[in-house]
MIDOSE-1310 file (N, C-alpha, C; in nm, 2 decimals, decimal comma, always signed):
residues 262
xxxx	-1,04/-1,47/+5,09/-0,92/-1,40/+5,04/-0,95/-1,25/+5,00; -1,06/-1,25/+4,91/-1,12/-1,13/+4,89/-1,11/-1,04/+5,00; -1,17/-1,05/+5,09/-1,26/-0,99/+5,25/-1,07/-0,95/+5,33; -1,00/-1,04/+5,26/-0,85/-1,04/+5,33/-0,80/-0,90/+5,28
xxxx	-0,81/-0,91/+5,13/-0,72/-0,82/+5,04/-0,84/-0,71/+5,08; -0,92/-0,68/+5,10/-1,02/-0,54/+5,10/-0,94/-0,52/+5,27; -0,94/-0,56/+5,35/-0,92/-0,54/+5,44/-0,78/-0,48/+5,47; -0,65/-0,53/+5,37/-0,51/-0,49/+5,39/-0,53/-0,38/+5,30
xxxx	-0,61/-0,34/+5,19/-0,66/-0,23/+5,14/-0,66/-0,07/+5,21; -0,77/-0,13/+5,28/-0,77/-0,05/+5,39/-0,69/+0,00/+5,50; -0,64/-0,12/+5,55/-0,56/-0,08/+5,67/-0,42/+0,00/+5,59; -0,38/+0,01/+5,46/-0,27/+0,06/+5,41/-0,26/+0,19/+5,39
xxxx	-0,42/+0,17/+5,33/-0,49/+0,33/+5,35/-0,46/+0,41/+5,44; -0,53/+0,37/+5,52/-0,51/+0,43/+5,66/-0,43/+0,50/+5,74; -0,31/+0,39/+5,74/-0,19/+0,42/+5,79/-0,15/+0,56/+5,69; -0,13/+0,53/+5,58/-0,05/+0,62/+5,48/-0,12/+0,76/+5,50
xxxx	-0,31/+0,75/+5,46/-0,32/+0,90/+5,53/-0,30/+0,96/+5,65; -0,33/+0,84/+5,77/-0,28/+0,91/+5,87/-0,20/+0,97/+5,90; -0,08/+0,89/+5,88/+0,07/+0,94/+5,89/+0,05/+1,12/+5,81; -0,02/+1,10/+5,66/+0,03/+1,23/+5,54/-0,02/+1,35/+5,66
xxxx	-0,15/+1,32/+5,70/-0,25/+1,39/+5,77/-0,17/+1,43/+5,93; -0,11/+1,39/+6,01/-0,03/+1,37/+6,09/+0,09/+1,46/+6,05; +0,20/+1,46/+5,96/+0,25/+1,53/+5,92/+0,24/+1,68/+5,86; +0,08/+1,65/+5,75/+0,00/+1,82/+5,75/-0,02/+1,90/+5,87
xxxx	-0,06/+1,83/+5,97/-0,08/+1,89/+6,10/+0,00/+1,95/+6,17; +0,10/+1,85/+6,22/+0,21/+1,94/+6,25/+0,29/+2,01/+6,20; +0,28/+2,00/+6,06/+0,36/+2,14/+5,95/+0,29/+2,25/+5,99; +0,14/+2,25/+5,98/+0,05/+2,38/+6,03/+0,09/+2,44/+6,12
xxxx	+0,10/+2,38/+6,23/+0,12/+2,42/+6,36/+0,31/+2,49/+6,34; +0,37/+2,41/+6,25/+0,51/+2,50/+6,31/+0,50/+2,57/+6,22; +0,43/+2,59/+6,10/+0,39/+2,74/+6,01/+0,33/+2,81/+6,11; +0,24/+2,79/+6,16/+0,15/+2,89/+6,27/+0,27/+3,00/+6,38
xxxx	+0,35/+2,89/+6,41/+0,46/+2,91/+6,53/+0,57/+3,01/+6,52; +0,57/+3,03/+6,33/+0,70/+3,06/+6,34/+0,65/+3,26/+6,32; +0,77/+3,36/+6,32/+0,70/+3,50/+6,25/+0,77/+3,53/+6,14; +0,87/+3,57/+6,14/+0,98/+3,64/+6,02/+0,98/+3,52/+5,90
xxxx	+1,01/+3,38/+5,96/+1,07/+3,30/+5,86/+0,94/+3,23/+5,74; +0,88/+3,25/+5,60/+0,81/+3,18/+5,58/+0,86/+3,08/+5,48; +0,77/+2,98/+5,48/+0,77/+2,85/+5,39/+0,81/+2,94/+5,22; +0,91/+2,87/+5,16/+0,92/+2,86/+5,01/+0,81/+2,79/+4,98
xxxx	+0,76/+2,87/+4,88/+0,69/+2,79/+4,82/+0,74/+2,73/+4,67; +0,70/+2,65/+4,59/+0,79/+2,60/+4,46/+0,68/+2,50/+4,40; +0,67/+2,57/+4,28/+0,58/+2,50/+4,14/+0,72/+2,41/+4,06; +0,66/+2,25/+4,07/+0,72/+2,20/+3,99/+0,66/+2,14/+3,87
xxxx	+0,76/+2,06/+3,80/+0,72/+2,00/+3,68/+0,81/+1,81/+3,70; +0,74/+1,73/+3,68/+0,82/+1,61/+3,70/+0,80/+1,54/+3,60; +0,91/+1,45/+3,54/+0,86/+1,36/+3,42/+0,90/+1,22/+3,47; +0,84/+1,12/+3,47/+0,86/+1,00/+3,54/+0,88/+0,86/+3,42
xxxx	+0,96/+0,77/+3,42/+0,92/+0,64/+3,36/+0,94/+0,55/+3,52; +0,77/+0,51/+3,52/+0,72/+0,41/+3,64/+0,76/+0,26/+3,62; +0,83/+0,19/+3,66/+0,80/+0,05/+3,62/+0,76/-0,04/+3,78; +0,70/-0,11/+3,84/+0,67/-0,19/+3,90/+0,59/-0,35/+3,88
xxxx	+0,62/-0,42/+3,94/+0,58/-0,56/+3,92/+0,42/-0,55/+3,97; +0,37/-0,62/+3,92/+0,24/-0,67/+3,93/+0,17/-0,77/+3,94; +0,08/-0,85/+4,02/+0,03/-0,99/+3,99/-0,13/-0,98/+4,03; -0,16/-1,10/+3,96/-0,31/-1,09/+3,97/-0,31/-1,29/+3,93
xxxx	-0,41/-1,31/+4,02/-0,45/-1,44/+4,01/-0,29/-1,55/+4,04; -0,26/-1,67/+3,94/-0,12/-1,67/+3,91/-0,01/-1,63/+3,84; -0,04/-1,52/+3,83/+0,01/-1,45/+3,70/+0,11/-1,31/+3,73; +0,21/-1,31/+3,65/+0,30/-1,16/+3,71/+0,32/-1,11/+3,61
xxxx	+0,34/-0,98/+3,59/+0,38/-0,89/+3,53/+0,44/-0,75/+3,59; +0,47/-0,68/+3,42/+0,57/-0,57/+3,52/+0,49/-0,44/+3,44; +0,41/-0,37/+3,52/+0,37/-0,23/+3,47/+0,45/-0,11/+3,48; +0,45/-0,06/+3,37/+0,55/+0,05/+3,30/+0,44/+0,18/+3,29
xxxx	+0,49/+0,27/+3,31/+0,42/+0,40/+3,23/+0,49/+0,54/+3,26; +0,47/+0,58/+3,16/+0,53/+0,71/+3,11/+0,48/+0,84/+3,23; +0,49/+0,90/+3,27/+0,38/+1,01/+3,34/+0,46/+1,18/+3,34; +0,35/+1,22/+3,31/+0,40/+1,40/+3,35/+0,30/+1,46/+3,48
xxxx	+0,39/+1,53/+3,55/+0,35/+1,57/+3,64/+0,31/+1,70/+3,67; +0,24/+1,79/+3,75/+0,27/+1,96/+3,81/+0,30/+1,92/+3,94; +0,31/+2,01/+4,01/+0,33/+2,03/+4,16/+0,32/+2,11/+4,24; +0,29/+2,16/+4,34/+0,30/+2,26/+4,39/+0,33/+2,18/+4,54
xxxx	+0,43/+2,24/+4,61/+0,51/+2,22/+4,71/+0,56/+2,35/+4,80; +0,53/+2,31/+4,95/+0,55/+2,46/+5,03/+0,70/+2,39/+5,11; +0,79/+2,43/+5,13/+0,91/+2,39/+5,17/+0,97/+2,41/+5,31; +1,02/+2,33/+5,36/+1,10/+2,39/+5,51/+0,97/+2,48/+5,60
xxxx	+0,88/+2,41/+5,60/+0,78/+2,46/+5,73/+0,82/+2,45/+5,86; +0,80/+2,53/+5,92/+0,90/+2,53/+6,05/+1,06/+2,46/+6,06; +1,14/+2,41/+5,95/+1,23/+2,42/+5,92/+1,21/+2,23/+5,92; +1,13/+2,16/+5,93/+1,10/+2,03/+5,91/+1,06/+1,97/+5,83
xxxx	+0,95/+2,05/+5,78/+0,81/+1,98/+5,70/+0,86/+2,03/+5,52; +0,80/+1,90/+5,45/+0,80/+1,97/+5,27/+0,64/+1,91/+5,30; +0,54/+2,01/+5,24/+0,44/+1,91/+5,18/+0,41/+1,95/+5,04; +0,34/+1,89/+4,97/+0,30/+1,93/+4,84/+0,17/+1,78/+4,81
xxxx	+0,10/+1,86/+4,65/+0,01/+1,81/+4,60/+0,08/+1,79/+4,48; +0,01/+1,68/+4,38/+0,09/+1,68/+4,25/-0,05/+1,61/+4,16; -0,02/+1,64/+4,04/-0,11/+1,59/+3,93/-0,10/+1,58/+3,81; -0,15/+1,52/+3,71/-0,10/+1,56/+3,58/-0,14/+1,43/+3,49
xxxx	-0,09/+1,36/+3,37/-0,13/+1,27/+3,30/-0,04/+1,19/+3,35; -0,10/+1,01/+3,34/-0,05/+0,89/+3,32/-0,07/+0,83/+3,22; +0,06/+0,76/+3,17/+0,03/+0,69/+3,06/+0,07/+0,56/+3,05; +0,00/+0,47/+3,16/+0,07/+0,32/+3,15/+0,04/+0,22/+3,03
xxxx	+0,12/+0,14/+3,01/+0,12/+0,01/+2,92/+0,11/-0,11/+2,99; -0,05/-0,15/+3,06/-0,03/-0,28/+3,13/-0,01/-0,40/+2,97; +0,06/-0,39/+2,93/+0,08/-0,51/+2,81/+0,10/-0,65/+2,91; +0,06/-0,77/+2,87/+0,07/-0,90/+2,93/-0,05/-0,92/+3,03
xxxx	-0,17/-0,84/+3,10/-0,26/-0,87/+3,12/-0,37/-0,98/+3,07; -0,43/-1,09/+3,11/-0,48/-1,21/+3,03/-0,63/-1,19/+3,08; -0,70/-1,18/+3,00/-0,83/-1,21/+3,00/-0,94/-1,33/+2,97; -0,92/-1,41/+3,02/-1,00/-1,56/+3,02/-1,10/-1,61/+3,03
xxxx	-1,21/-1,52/+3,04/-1,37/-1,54/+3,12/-1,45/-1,44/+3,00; -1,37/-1,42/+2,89/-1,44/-1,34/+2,77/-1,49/-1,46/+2,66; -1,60/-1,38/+2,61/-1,60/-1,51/+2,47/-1,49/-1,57/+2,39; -1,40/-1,45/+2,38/-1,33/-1,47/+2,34/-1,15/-1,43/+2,39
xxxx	-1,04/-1,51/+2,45/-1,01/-1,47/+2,56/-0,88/-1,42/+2,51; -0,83/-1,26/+2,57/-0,76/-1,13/+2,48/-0,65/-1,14/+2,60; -0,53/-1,15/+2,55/-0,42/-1,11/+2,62/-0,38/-0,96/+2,57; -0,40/-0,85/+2,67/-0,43/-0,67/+2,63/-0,23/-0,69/+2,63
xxxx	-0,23/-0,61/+2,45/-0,11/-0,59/+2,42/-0,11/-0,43/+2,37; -0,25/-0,41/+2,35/-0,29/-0,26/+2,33/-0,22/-0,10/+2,37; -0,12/-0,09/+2,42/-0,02/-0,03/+2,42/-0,10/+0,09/+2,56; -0,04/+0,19/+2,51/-0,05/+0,28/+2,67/-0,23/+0,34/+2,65
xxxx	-0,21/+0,38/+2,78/-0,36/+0,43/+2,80/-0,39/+0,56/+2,94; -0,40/+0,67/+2,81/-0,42/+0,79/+2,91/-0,49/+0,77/+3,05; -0,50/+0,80/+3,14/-0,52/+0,84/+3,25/-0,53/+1,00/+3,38; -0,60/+0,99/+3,47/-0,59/+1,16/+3,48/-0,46/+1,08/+3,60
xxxx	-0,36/+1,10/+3,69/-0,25/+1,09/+3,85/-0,28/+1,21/+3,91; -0,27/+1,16/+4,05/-0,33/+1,28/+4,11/-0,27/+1,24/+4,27; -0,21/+1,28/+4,37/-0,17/+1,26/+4,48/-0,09/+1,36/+4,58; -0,09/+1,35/+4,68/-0,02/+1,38/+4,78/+0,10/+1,34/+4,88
xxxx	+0,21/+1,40/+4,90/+0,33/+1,36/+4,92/+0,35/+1,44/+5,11; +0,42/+1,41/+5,16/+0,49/+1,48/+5,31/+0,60/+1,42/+5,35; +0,67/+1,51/+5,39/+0,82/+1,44/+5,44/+0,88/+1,55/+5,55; +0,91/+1,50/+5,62/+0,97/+1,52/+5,79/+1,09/+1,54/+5,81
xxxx	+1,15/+1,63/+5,86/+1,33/+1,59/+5,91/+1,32/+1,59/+6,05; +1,38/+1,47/+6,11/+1,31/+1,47/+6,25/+1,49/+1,48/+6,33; +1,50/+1,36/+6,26/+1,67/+1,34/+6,33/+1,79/+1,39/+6,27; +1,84/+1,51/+6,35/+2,01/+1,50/+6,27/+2,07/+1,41/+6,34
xxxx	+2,20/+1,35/+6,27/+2,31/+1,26/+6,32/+2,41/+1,28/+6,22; +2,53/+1,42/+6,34/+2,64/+1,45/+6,21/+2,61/+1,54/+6,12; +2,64/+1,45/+5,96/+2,61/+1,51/+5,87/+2,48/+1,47/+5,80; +2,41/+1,36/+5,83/+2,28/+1,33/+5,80/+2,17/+1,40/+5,88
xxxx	+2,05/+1,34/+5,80/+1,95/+1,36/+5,86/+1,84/+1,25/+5,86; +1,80/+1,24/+5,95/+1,68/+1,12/+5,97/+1,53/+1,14/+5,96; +1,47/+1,12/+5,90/+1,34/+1,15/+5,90/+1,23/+1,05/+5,84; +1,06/+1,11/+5,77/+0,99/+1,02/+5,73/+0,93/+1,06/+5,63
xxxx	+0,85/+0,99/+5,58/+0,77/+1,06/+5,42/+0,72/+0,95/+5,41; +0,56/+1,04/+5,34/+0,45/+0,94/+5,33/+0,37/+1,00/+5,20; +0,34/+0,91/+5,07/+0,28/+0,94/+4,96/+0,19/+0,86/+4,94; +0,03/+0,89/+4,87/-0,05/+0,83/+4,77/-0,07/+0,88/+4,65
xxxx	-0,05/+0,81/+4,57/-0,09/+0,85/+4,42/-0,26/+0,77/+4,37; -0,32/+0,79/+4,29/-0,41/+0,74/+4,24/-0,43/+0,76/+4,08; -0,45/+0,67/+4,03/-0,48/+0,69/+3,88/-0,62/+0,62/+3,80; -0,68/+0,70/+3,70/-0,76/+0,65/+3,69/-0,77/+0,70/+3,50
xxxx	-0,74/+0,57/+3,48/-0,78/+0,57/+3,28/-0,90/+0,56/+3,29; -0,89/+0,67/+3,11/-0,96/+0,69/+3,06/-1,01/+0,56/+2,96; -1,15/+0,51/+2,93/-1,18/+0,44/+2,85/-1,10/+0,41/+2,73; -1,05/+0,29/+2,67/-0,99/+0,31/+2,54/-1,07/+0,19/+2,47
xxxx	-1,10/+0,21/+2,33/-1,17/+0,10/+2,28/-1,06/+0,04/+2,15; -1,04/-0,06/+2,10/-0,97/-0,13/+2,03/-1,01/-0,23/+1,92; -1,01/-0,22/+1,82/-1,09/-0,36/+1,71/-1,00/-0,48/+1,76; -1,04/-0,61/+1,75/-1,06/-0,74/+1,73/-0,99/-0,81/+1,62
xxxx	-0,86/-0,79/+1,60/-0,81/-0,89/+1,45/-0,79/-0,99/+1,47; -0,84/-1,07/+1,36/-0,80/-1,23/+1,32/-0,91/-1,27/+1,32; -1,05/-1,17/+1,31/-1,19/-1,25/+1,35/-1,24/-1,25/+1,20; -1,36/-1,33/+1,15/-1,43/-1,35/+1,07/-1,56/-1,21/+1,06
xxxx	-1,60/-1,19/+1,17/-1,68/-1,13/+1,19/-1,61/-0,99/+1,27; -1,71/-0,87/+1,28/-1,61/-0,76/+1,38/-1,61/-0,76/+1,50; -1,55/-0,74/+1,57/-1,52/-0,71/+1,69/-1,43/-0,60/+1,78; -1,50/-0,57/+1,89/-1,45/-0,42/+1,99/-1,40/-0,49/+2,08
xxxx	-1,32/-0,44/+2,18/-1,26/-0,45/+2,33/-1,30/-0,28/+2,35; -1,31/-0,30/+2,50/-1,33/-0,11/+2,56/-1,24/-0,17/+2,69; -1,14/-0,13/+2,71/-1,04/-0,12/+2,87/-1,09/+0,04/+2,97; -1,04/-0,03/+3,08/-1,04/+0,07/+3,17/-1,01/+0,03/+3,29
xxxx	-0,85/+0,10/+3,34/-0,83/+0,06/+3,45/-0,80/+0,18/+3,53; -0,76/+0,11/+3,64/-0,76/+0,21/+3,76/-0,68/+0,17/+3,88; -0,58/+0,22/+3,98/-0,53/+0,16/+4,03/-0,47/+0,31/+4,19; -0,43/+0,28/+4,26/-0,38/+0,34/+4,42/-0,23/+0,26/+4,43
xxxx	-0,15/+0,35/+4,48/-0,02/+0,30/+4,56/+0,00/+0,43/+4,69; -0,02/+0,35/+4,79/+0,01/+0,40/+4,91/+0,20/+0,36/+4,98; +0,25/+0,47/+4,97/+0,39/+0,41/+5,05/+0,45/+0,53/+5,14; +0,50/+0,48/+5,25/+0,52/+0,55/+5,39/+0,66/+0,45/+5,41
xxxx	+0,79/+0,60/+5,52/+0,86/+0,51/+5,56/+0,98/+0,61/+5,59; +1,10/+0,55/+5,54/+1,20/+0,63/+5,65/+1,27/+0,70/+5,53; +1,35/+0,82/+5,55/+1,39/+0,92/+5,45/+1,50/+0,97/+5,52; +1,61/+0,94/+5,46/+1,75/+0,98/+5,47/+1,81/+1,10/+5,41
xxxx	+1,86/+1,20/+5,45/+1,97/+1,28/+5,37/+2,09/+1,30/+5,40; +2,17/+1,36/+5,33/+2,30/+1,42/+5,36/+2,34/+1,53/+5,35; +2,35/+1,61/+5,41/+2,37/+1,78/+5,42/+2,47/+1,82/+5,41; +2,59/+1,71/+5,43/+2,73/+1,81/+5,44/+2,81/+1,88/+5,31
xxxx	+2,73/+1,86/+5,17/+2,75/+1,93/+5,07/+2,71/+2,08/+5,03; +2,77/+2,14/+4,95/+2,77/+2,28/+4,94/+2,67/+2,25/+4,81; +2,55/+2,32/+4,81/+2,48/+2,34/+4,68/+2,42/+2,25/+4,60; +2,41/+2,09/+4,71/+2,33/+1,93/+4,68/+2,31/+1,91/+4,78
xxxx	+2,23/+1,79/+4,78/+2,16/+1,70/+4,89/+2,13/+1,58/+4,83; +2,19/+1,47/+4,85/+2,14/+1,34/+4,82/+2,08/+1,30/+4,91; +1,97/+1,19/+4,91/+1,89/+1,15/+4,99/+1,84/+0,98/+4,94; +1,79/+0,91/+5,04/+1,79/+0,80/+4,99/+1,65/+0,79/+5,08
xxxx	+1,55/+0,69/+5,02/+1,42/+0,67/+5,09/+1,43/+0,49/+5,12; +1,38/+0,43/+5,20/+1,36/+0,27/+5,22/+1,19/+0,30/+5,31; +1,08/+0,21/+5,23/+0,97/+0,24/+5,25/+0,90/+0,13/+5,23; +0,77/+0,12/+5,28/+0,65/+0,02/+5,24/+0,58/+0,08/+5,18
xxxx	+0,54/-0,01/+5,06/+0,43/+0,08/+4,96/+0,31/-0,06/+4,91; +0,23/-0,01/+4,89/+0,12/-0,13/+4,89/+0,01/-0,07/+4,75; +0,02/-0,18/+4,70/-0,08/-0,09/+4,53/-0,13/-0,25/+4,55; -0,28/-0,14/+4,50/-0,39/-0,24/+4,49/-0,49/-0,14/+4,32
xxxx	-0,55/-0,23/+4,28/-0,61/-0,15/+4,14/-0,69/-0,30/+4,12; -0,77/-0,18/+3,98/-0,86/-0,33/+3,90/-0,84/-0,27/+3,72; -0,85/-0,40/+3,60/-0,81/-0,36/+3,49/-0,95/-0,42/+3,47; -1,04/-0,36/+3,39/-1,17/-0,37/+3,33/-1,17/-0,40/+3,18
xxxx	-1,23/-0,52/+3,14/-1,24/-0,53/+3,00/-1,41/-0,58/+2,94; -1,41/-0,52/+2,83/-1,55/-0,52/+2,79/-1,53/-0,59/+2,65; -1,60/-0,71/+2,60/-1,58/-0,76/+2,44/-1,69/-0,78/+2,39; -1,73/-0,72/+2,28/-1,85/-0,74/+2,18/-1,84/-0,78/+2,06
xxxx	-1,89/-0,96/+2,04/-1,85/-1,01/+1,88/-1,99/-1,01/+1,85; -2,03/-0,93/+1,73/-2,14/-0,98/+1,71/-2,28/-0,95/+1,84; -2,33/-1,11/+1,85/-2,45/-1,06/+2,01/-2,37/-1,12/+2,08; -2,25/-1,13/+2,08/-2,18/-1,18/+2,17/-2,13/-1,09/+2,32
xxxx	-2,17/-1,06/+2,38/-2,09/-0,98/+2,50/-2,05/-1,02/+2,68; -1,86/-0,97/+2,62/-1,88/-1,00/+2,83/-1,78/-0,91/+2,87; -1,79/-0,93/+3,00/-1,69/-0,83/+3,08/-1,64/-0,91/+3,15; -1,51/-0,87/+3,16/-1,43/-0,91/+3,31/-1,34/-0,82/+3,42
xxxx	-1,33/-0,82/+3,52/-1,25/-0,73/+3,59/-1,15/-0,80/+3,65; -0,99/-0,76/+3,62/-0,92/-0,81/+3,68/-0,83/-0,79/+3,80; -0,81/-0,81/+3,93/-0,79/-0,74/+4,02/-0,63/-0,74/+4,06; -0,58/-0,61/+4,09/-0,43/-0,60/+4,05/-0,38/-0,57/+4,20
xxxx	-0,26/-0,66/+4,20/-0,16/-0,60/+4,34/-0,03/-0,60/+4,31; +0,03/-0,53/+4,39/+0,22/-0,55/+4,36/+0,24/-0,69/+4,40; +0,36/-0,69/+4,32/+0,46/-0,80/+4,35/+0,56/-0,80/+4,41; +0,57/-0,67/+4,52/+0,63/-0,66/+4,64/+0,57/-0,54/+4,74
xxxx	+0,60/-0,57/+4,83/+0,58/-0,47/+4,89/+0,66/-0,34/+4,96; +0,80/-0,38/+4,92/+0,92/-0,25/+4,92/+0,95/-0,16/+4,83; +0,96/+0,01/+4,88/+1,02/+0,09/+4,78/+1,12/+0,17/+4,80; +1,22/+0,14/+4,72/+1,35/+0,19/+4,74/+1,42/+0,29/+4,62
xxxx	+1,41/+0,44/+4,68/+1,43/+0,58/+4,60/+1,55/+0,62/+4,64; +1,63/+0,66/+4,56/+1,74/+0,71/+4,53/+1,76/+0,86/+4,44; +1,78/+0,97/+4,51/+1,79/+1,07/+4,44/+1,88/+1,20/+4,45; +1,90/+1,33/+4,44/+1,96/+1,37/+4,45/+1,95/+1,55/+4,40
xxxx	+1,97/+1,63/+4,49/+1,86/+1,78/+4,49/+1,97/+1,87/+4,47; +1,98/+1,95/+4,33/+2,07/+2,01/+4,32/+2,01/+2,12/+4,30; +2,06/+2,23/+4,41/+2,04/+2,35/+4,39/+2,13/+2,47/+4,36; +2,05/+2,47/+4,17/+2,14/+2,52/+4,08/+2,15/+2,69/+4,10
xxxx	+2,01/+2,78/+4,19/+2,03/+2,90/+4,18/+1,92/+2,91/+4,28; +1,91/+3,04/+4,32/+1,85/+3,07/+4,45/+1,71/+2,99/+4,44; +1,63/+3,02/+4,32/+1,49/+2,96/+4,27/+1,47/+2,87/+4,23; +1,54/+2,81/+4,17/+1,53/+2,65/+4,08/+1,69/+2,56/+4,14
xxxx	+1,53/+2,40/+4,13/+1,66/+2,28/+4,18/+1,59/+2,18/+4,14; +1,67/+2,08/+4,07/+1,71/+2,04/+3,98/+1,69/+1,86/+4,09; +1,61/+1,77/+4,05/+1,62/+1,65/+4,14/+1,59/+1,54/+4,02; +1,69/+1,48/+4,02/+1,68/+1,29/+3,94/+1,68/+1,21/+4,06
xxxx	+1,62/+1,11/+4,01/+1,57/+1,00/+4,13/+1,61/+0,88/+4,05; +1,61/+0,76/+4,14/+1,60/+0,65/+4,08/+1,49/+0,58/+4,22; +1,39/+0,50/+4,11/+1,31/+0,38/+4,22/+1,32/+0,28/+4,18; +1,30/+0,16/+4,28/+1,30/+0,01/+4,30/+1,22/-0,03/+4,37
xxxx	+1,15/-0,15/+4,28/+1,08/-0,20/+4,32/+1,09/-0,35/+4,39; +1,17/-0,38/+4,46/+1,23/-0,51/+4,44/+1,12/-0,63/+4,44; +1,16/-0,74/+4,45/+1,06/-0,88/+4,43/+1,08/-0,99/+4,38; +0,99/-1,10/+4,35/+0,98/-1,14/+4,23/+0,96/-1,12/+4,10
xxxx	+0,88/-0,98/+4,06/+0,90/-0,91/+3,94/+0,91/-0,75/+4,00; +1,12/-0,79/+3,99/+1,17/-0,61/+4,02/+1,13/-0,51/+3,91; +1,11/-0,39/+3,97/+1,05/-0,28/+3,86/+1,17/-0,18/+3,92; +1,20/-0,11/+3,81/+1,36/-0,03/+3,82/+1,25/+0,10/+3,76
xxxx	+1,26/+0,22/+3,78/+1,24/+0,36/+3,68/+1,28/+0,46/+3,74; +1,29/+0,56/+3,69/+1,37/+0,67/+3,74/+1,25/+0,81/+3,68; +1,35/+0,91/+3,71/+1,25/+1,05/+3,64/+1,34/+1,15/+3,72; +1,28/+1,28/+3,67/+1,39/+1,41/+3,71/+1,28/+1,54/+3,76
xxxx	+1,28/+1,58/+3,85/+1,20/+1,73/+3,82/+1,26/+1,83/+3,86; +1,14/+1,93/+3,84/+1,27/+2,08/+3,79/+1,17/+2,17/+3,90; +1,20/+2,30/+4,00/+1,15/+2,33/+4,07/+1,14/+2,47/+4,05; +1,11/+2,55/+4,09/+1,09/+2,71/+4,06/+1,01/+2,73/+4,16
xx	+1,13/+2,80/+4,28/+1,04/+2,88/+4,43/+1,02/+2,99/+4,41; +0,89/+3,03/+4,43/+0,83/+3,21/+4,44/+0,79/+3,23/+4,61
């Protein structure tokens, strides 16, 4: 099963950067192509609440976290391509995570835990039809917390916990808009997204010491974005989203960013 899940790991990988990589490429090329017209460029700022389902072993839960973002995004390359990079802090709450292979065995209720997010986004307008538009987009994020250590209550003696997790969501897929408005653009995404991560725990009672790693995947594999691009003035535009996670444990969150082209 292991040797299974490293393997769909991979191949998720793959696909997702190819495709990003695929789409960098040919944005190049119709940047290269074009003379008079150049790419906007646009520094953003995004604020997110994440929620998605999660499972590990028999066990499900729903991870939540808070995150702030930057961005930097080049727009309408050859009149197709958006790509951008983004980064900034994560701050998930895996609360309900069970640790059972410790001396002493800790269900982490320990609240949020900084992290650096860091990823790359691309999206395509390939098809018009009408007033729509048809196209694709492909994202990885990556996050990786920072160590947090925590005391041990209810013990006789003292005790520490040290966490550290870390986790990837790769998602690729089809990307809808609607153009026939004056000064918006709604757009709707239907996608495959695939997260794989590990939650690390460390316990010291005494001479007592153990570690466990626990290995994390979604509890589904669909992502479904909902949002809407309002362009309030020549330089700044204004985007709220909503995401879905559907499943057995659905994750709902939403977030807004704010854009400023130079």
């Amino acid at each position: 099963m292991k040797e299974r899940s490293r393997k769909a790991k991979r191949l998720a990988g793959f696909l997702v950067v190819s495709l990003v990589l695929g789409l960098l490429s040919a944005g190049s090329q119709a940047l290269r192509a074009q003379d008079q017209n150049r790419p906007a460029w646009e520094f953003g700022l995004t604020g997110e609440l994440y929620a998605r389902g999660i499972k590990w072993a028999d066990q499900t839960s729903t991870l939540k976290a808070t995150n702030l973002m930057l961005e930097l995004r080049a727009r309408n390359l050859g009149n197709i391509f958006n790509l951008s990079v983004f980064g900034g802090l994560g701050l998930p709450r895996p609360n309900g995570l069970v640790f059972d292979q410790l001396p002493l065995s800790l269900e982490y209720q320990g609240g949020s835990i900084t992290g650096l997010l860091v990823g790359a986004r691309a999206e395509a307008r390939l098809l018009p039809a009408s007033d729509f538009n048809f196209g694709l987009m492909a994202e990885f994020a990556s996050y990786l917390g920072f160590k947090k250590d925590f005391a041990l209550s209810g013990l006789v003696v003292p005790g520490t916990a040290t966490v550290s997790p870390s986790w990837s969501q790769a998602t690729g897929g089809l990307r809808v808009t609607y153009d026939a408005l004056e000064g918006s653009q709604p757009f709707l995404e239907v996608a495959g997204s695939y997260f794989w991560g590990n939650f690390k725990m460390k316990e010291k009672i005494e001479d007592l010491e153990g570690e466990q790693t626990v290995d994390l995947k979604g509890s589904s594999y669909v992502s479904i974005t909902a949002g809407w691009s309002f362009f309030l003035v020549d330089r700044i535009t204004l985007v709220p989203k909503v995401r879905i996670f559907p499943g057995s444990k659905t994750g709902i969150g939403g977030g807004v960013s704010i854009y400023y082209g130079f």
